[in-house]
N, C-alpha and C positions, 0 to 999 in steps of 0.2 A: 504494500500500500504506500502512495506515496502524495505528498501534499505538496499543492502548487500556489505559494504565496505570491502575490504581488504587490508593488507597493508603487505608487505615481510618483513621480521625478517633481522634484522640490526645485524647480529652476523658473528665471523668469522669462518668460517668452518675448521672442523678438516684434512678433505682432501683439504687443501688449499695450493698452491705453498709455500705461505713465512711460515706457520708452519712447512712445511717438511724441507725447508734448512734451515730454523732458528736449527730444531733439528737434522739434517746430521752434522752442526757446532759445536752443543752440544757436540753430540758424536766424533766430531773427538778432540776439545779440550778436553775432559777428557781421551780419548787416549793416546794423547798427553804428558799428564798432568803425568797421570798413570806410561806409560812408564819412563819418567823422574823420578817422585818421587819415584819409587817403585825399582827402576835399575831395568827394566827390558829388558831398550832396549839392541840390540848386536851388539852396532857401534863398538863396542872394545876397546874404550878409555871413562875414567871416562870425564865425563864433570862439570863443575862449574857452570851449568846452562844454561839459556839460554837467551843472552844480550836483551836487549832493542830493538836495532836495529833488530835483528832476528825475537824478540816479533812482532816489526812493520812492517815487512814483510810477518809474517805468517796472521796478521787481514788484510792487504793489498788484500794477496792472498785470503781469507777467501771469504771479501768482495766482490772481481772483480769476483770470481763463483759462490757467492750466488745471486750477480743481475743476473746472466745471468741464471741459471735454474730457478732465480722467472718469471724474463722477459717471457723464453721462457713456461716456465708452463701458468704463466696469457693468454700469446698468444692461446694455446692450451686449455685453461678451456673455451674462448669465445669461440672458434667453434666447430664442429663437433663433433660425436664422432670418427669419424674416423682421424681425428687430433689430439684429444686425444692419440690414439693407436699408429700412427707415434711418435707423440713426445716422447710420453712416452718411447717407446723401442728406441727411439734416444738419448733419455738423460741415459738410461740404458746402449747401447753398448758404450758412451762417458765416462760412468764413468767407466767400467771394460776397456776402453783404459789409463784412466787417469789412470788406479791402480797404474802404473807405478811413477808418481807423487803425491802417497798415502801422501805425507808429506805437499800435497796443502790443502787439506781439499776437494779438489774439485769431486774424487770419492765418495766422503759423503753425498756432497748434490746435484749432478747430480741423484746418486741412489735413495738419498731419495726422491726427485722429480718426477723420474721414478715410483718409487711404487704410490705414491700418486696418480700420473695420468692415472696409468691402475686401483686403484682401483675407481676414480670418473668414470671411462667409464666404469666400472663393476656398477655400481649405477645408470647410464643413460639409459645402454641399457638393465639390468637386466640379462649378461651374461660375459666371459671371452672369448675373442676372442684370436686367435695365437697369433698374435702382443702382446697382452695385458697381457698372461700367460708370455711369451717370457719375456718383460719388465718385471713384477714381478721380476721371478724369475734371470735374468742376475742383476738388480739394486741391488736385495736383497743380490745376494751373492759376489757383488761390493763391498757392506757397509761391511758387514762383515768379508771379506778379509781385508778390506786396515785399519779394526778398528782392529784387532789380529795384521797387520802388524803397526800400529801407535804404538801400546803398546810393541812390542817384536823387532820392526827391526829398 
């Protein structure tokens, strides 16, 4: 007789909500960063940098959007796949509305959220569905957008 244990692997996933907006924050501070140190932004006025205060407002804002695309990812990875595919293009069409607020960080990691959770529902269900192409590609070219406009605008 013989007994077949298993146990689930205690690791964190790469398509996991907080790696994607830990790295939409990545990319919007080195944007950030880029534009300033590089002069490349076109506000039209040299700056002295950027204060303290400014500093603690942009990890403020960082902060209050990356709970909320983890929050609403984690939501979404427990259920369905079809929650998956809503949230996912929900947090995609939120981040090409934030584009407008590309200076939150918040189009960064809404987007990068959005991809991450059409591609765990492309791994669940072994296909891409409307929703979930949708999501792709609106998140994707969210990020991309608001990280050309952090480094140039």
């Amino acid at each position: 007789m013989s007994t077949l244990t298993t146990t689930e692997a205690k690791r964190l996933d790469v398509l996991h909500p907080i790696v994607a907006a830990a790295t939409g924050a990545a990319v919007f501070g080195l944007a950030m960063t880029a534009g300033e140190v590089f002069d490349l932004n076109a506000d039209g006025e040299r700056s002295a940098g950027v204060t303290w205060g400014e500093f603690a407002a942009y990890v403020g804002l960082v902060l209050v959007g990356g709970l909320i695309a983890v929050w609403l990812g984690l939501r979404a990875r427990a259920g369905s796949p079809d929650r998956l595919a809503r949230t996912a293009l929900g947090l995609a069409v939120a981040s090409a509305v934030f584009f407008v607020g590309f200076w939150s960080g918040w189009p960064h990691m809404f987007g990068a959220v959005a991809v991450v959770l059409a591609l765990e529902h492309r791994r669940r269900v072994g296909s891409f569905g409307g929703m979930t192409i949708s999501a792709l590609l609106i998140g994707a070219l969210a990020v991309a957008a608001s990280t050309v406009t952090c480094v140039l605008g």
